[in-house]
C-alpha positions in Angstrom: -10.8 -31.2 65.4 -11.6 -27.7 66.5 -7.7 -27.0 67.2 -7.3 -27.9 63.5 -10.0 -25.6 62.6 -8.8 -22.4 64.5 -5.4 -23.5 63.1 -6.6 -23.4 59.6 -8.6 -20.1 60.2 -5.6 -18.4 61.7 -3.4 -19.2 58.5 -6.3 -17.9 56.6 -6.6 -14.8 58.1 -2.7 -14.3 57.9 -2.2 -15.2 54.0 -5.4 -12.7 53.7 -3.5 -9.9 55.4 -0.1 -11.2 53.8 -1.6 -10.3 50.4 -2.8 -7.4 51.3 0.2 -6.4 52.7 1.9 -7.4 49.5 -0.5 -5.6 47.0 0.4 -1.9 49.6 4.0 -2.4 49.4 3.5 -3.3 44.9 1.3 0.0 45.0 3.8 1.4 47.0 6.5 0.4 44.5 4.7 1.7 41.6 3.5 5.5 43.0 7.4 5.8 43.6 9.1 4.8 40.1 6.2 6.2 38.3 7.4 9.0 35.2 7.2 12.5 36.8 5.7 14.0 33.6 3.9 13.0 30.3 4.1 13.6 26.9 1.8 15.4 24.9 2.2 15.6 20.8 -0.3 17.6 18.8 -3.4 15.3 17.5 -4.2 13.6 21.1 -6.7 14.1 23.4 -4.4 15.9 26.0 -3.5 18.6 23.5 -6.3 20.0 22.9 -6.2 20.9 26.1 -3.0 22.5 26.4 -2.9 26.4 25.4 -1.2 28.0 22.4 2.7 29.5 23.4 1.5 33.1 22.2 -2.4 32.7 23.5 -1.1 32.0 27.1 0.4 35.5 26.9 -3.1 37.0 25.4 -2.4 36.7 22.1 -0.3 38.6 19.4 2.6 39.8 21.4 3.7 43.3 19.9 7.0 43.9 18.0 8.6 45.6 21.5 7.4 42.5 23.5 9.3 40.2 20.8 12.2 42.6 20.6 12.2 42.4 24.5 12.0 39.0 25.2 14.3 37.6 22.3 15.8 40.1 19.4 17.5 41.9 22.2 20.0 39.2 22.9 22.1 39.9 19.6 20.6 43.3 18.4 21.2 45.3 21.7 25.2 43.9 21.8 25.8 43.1 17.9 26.5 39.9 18.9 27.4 37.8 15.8 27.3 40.8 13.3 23.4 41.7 14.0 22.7 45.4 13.4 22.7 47.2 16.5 18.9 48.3 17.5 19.1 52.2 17.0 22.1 52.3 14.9 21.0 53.7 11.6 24.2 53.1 9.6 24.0 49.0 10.1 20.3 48.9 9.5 20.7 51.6 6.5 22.0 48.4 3.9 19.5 46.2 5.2 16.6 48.2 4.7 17.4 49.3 1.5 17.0 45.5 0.5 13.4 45.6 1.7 11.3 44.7 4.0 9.8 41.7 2.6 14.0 40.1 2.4 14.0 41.0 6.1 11.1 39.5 6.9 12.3 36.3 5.1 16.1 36.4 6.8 14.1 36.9 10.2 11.4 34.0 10.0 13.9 31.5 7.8 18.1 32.9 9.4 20.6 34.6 7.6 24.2 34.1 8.5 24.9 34.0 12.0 20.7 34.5 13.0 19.1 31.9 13.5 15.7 31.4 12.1 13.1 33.3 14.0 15.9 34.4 16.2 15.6 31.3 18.3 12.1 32.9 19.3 10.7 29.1 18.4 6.8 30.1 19.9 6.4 33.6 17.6 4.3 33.4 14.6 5.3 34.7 11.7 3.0 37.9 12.4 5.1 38.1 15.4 8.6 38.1 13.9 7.4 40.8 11.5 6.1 42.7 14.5 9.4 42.9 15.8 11.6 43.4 12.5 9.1 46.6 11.4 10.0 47.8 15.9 13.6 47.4 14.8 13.6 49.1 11.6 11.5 51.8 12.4 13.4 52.3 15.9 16.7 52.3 13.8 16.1 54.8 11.1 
């Protein structure tokens, strides 16, 4: 009777650390296929964490800054027909318009530009910033 008792105990003790076994290698399995990232849309908990595109740079970046870090592209080169940063006789038409239809063709495109100048994280305050640093730069 006892050798059937030791018996029983030993396959006890081995399903015991079978399953345990089992549940490392599952937890194992799961850490590895596991999504590398989330996904955080506006209106849950985890965005109101996240900071604002233009606060992370300390806030209202100036006209230059915007000019800098996305007009320049296509205004430096006249790439796609944009007026030429400096170049009076492009801008010349184009002011003459007014400033509140360059402000529009900046924020919504115009031809060739794309709205906002592809600068998808300015505010609206921001794209202004940087059409007044091109006019006034090109007069």
């Amino acid at each position: 009777m006892k050798v059937v008792l030791n018996f029983v105990a030993a396959l006890a003790v081995a399903a015991g650390a079978a399953v345990a076994v089992a549940q490392s290698v599952d937890e194992e399995i799961a850490e590895r296929i596991a999504p590398v990232g989330s996904t955080c849309m506006q209106g849950d908990e985890c965005a109101a964490a996240a900071p604002a595109a233009s606060a992370s740079s300390g806030g209202t970046r100036s006209g230059e800054a915007v000019y800098k870090a996305s007009c320049h592209t296509c205004h430096a080169t006249g790439a796609a027909g944009a007026p030429k940063y400096g170049d009076a006789g492009a801008w010349g038409p184009r002011i003459d318009k007014g400033i509140d239809t360059l402000y529009t063709h900046a924020i919504n495109g115009f031809n060739a530009m794309p709205a906002r100048g592809l600068c998808m994280d300015c505010s609206d305050d921001e794209v202004k910033a940087a059409v007044d640093y091109m006019v006034e730069g090109s007069k």
